[in-house]
C-alpha angles and dihedrals in degrees: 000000000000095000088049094058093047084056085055104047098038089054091054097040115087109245119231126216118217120164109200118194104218110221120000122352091226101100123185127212107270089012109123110249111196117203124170132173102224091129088065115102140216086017128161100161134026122201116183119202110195106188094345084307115125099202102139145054117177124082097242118059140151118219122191112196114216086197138045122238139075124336140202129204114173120181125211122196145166145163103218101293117019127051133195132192143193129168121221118197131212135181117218110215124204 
């Protein structure tokens, strides 16, 4: 029944999207970045867009960049019904 009535509040509840960068946020060409969204909220589903492009779908994942510049990592997540979004961008150094 508990369980039941989590369902419930987590579906009407509005999910928030948060992206953490685990360590330091200077991050080197071919150097593993972790990010993970654990500090979302009322999620259900994670979909990670890296450069408009959707390719995970955890909320833990480790990204590594082949070229310096600008980044953009955008979460989308939602918990049935209701979705919620933010962008975190990282620039990648030689």
């Amino acid at each position: 029944v508990s369980a039941f009535a989590f369902g419930l509040e987590s579906c009407s509840s509005s999910p928030y999207a948060c992206i953490n960068v685990e360590g330091n946020d200077t991050v080197h060409v071919h150097q593993p970045v972790t990010i993970d969204a654990y500090c979302s909220t009322h999620v259900e589903q994670y979909n990670w867009e890296i450069n408009n492009d959707s390719v995970f779908f955890t909320p833990r994942i480790t990204l590594t960049f082949s070229t310096t510049g600008e980044q953009d990592i955008f979460l989308l997540v939602t918990n049935g019904s209701k979705t919620s979004g933010t962008t975190k961008k990282l620039m990648i150094y030689p």
